[in-house]
C-alpha positions as CSV (number, residue, x, y, z in Angstrom):
1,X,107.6,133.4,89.1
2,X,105.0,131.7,90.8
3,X,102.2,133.9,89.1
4,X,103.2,133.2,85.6
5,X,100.9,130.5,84.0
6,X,101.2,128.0,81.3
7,X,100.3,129.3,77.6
8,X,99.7,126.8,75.6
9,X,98.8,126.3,71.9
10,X,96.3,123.2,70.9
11,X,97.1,120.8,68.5
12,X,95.0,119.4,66.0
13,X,94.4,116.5,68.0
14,X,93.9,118.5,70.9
15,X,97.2,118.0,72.5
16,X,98.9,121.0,74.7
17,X,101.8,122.1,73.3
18,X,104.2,125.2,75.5
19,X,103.8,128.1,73.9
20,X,107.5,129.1,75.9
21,X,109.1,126.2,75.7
22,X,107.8,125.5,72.3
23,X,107.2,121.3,73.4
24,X,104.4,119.3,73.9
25,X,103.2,118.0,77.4
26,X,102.9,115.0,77.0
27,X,104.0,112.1,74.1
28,X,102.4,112.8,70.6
29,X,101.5,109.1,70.1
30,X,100.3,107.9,73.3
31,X,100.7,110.4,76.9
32,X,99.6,107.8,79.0
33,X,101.4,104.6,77.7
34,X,104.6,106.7,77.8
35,X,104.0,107.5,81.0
36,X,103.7,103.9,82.2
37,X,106.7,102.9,80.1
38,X,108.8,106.2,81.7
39,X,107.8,106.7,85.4
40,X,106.3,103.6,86.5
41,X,108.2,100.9,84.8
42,X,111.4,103.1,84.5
43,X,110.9,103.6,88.8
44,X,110.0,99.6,89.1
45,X,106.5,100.5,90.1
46,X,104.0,99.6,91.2
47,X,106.1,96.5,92.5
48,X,107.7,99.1,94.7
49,X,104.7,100.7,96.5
50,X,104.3,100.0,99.9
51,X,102.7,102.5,103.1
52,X,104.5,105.8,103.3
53,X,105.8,106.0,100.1
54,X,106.9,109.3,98.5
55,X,107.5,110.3,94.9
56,X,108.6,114.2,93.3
57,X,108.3,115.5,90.3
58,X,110.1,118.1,88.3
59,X,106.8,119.6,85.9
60,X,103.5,119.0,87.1
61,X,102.0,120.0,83.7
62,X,98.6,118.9,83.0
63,X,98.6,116.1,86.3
64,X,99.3,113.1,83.9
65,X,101.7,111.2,85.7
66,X,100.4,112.4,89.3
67,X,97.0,110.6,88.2
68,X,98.6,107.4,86.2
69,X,100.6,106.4,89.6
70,X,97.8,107.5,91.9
71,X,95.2,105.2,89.9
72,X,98.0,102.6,89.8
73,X,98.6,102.6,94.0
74,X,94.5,102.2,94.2
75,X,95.1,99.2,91.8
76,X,97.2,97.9,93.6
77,X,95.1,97.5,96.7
78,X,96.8,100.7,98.8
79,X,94.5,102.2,101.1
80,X,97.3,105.0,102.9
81,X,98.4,108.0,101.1
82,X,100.8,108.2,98.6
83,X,102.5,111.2,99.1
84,X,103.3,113.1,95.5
85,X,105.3,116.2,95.4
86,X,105.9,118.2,92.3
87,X,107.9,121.5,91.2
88,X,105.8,123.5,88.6
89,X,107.3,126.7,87.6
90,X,104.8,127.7,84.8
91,X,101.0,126.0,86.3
92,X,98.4,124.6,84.1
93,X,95.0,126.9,85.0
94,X,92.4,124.3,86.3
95,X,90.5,124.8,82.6
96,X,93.3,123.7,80.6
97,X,94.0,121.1,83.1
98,X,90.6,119.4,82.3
99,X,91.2,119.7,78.3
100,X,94.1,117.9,77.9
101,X,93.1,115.1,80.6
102,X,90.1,115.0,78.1
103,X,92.3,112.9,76.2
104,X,92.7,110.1,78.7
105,X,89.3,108.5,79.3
106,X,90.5,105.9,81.4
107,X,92.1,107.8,83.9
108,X,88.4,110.0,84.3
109,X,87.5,108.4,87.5
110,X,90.7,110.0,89.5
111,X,90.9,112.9,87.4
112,X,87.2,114.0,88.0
113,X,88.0,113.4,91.7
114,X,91.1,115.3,91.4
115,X,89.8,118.4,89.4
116,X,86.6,118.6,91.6
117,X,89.1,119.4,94.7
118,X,91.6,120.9,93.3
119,X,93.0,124.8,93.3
120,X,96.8,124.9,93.6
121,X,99.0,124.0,96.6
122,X,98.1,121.1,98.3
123,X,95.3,118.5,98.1
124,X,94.3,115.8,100.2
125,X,92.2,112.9,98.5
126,X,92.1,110.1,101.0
127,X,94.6,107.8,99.3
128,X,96.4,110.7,97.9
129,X,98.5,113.7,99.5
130,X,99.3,116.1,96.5
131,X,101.5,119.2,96.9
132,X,102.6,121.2,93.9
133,X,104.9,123.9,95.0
134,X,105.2,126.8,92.3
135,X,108.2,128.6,91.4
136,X,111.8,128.1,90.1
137,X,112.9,124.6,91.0
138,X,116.3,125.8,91.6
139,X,114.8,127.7,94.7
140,X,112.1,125.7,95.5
141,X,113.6,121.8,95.6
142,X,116.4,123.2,98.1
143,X,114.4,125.0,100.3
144,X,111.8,121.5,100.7
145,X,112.4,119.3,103.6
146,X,111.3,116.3,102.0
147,X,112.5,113.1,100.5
148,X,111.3,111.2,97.7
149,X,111.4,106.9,96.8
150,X,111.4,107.9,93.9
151,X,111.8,111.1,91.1
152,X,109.8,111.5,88.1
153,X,111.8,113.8,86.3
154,X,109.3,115.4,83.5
155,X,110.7,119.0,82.5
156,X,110.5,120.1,78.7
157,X,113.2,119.0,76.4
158,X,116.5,119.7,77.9
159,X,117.4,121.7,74.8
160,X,114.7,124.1,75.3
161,X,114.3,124.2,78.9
162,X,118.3,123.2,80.1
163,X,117.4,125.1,83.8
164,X,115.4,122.0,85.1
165,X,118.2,119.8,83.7
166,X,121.7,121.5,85.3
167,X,124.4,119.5,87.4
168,X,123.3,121.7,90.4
169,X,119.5,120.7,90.1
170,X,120.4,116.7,90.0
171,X,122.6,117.7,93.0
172,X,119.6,118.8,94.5
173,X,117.3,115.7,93.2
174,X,120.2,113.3,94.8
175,X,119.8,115.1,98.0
176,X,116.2,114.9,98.7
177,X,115.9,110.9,97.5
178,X,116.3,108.5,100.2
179,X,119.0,105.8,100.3
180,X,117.6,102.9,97.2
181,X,115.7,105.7,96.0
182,X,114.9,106.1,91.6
183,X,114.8,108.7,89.5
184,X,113.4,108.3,85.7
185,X,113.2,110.3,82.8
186,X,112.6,110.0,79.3
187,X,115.3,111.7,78.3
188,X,119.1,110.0,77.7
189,X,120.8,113.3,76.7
190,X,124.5,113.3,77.6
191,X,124.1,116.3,80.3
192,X,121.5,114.9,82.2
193,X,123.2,111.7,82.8
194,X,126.5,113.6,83.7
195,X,124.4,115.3,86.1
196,X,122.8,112.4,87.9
197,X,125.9,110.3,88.0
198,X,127.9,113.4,89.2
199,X,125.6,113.7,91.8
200,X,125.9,110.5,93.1
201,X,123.4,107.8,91.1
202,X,124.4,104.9,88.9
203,X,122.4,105.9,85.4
204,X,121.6,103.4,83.4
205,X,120.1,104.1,79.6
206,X,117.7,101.9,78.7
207,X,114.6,101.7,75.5
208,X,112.6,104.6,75.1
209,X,108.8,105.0,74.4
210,X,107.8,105.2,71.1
211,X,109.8,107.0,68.9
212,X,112.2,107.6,71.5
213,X,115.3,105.5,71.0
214,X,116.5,105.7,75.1
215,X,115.4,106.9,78.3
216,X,117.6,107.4,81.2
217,X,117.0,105.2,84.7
218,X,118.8,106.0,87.8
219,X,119.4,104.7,91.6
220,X,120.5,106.3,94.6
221,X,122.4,103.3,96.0
């Protein structure tokens, strides 16, 4: 699994779209404005940061929200690491990477830092300690020792890609947050908050971004 990479079509407008699980990476109006409305605001950060502090991922994808919360902690006047963990079954080659972050101009100072280090596994950038571990989350996340503040949970549409979604991967998600740990998505379908409450968060749906009626918040009380 963990030598497969992302294939990807280009739209028009030069946004990556999965040619597998036939979805976009990021939001067809604005990627990085749905990513502050999703996994910042939907995690309550950057109020939240403070030294130590440890978010995951489910679907690394191009970087987006790895680089949004990264610029965000150096914003906010952090000078530890932020430690950022993400599951990535299908990995964006470096090229493609670059392309699509083309599309986010005000996120070029971390992302040229970012690409100019990176090549897979882990990466340590001073104020940032990035591991993406590839491979089937449901291996991976419960084989990892870790814990996360909070979960940005950023796999393709449940209906096309329902194996990062299941009861048993939530179960897992649950397990490796710590105790007043979040988890947001911008999904609010049914399953996915069955999942979360069922494996122990109080879900809460709240507005989506954009076209995107509801998103799905959760707590790990």
């Amino acid at each position: 699994m963990a030598d497969q990479r992302a294939e990807l079509t280009w739209t028009e407008d030069q946004i990556p779209v999965s040619d597998r699980f036939d979805d976009p990476y990021f939001s067809l109006q604005n990627g990085l404005e749905e990513t502050r409305h999703v996994f910042l605001a939907g995690n309550d950060l950057p109020v939240r940061f403070a030294p130590g502090f440890r978010i995951a991922e489910l679907g690394f994808g191009t970087g987006l929200n790895m680089l949004t919360v990264w610029s965000e902690w150096e914003k906010a006047g952090q000078t530890t690491p932020l430690t950022f963990t993400s599951f990535e079954a299908f990995p964006m080659v470096p090229e493609d990477m670059t392309r699509a972050l083309e599309a986010f101009p005000e996120l070029a100072p971390w992302a040229d830092r970012f690409l100019a280090r990176w090549e897979g596994g882990t990466c340590d950038l001073g104020t940032l300690h990035l591991e993406v571990i590839e491979g089937d989350a449901r291996q991976t996340l419960p084989a990892w020792k870790g814990k996360a503040d909070a979960w940005f949970l950023d796999g393709f549409s449940p209906a096309k890609n329902p194996e990062l979604w299941g009861g048993d991967l939530m179960q897992q998600v649950a397990d490796h947050t710590a105790k007043g740990g979040t988890a947001a998505t911008y999904t609010a379908a049914g399953i996915v908050r069955r999942g979360l409450e069922e494996a122990g968060f109080t879900v809460t749906r709240t507005p989506g971004y954009g076209r995107k009626r509801h998103m799905t918040r959760a707590i790990r009380e």
